[in-house]
N, C-alpha and C positions, 0 to 999 in steps of 0.2 A: 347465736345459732339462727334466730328468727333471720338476722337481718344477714347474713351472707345464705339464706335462701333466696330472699327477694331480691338481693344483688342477683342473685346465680339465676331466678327466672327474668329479672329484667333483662339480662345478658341474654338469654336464647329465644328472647323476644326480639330482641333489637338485630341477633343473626338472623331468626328465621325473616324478618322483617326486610332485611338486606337480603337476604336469595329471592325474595315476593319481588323486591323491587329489580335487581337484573337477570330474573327471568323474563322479566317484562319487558327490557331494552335489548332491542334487535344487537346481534354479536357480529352475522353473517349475511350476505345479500340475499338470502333466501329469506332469512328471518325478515330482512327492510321491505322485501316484497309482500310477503305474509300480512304483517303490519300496517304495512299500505290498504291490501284486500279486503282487511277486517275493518278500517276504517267505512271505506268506501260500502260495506255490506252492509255497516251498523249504519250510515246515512242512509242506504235505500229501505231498510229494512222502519227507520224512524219516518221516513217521509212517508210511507205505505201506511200505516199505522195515521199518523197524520192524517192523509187523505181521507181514510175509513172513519176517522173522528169529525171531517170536515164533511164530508156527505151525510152522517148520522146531523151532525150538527145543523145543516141547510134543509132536511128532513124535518125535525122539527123545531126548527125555525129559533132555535137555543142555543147559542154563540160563546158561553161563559166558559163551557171547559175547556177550549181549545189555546188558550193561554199555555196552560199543564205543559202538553206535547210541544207547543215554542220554547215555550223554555229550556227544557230537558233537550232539546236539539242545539238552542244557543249554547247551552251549557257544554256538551258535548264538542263541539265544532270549537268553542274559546279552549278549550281543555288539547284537543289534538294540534292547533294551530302551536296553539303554546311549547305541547310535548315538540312536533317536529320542527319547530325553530330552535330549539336546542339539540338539534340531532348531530352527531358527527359522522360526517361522511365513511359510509361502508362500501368497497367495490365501487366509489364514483358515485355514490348516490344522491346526487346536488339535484342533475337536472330533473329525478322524480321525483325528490324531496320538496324541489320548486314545483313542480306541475301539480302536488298534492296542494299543496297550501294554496296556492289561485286557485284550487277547485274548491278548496274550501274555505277561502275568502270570498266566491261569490257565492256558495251555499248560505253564508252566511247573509250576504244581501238576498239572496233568494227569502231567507227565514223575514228578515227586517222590510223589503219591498214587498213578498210577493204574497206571504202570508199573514202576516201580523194585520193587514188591513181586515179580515176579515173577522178578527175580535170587535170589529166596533161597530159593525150589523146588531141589529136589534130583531127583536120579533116582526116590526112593521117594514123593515125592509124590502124593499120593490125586486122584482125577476132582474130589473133593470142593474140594480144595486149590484145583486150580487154573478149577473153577465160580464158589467165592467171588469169585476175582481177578478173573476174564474177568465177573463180574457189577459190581463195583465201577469196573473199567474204565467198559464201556457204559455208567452210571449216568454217572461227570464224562462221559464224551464226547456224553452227551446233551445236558445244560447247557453242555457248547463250541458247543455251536448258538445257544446266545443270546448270546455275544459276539459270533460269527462275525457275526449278524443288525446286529445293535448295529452293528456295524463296515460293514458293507454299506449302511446307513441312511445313516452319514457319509459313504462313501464317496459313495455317491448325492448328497447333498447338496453333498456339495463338489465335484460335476461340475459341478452347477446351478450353482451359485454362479460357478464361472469357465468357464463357457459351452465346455465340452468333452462329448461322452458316452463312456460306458465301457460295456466288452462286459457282456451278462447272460450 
């Protein structure tokens, strides 16, 4: 008896497990667009957070937490890249599935060029120090604008194409 209960809840584990998992894989182009949004909303929403961690950090002059939030953005961006390379085309959705991923291949060099330098500031680092960095930063997040655009153009296009519209 014991053990065809543990069969019986491992089984409605393993079902409810499987509905977690393709509730979570877009079905329909609205869902691929959805999906897309929430990607891009959790990056601005981690990069914000970021920054606020990076000003508190240059504030006083204590550099050591800001590893935490790279991380958990590297992690995040390896995770999505991953997810959407295994994606199957829904309603044609190559060319935003491609414009996602270059935006989030250089998000990722944004994390590795533009941020990660400023883990290795110390207490005694110069205004000079950390001008270079905060200039180097602005310079990629300048050019993250042209993905972002790139991706927004697809995104557009792939409303038109399966006859939905999406918020400006």
């Amino acid at each position: 008896m014991k053990i065809q209960l543990k069969n019986f809840l491992l089984l409605v584990i393993l079902i409810a497990g499987m509905q977690l998992v393709s509730a979570q894989t877009p079905t329909t182009p609205i869902e691929v667009n959805n999906f897309i949004v929430n990607i891009t909303d959790s990056l601005h929403v981690q990069g914000n957070r970021w920054g606020t961690q990076l000003n508190e950090a240059i504030a006083a002059k204590e550099y050591s937490n800001l590893n935490k939030g790279l991380k958990d953005m590297q992690t995040f961006i390896d995770g999505k890249i991953k997810e959407l390379s295994s994606f199957k085309d829904i309603g044609g959705s190559g060319d935003l599935r491609k414009a996602t991923l270059e935006l989030l291949s250089y998000e990722k060099t944004m994390v590795t060029d533009g941020c990660m330098p400023y883990e290795k500031l110390t207490a005694t680092s110069t205004k000079d120090d950390i001008d270079a960095l905060n200039k180097n930063l602005i310079t990629l997040a300048g050019k993250e604008g042209e993905y972002l655009e790139k991706m927004r153009k697809a995104q557009k296009d792939y409303a038109e194409k399966n006859n939905f519209k999406i918020e400006e």
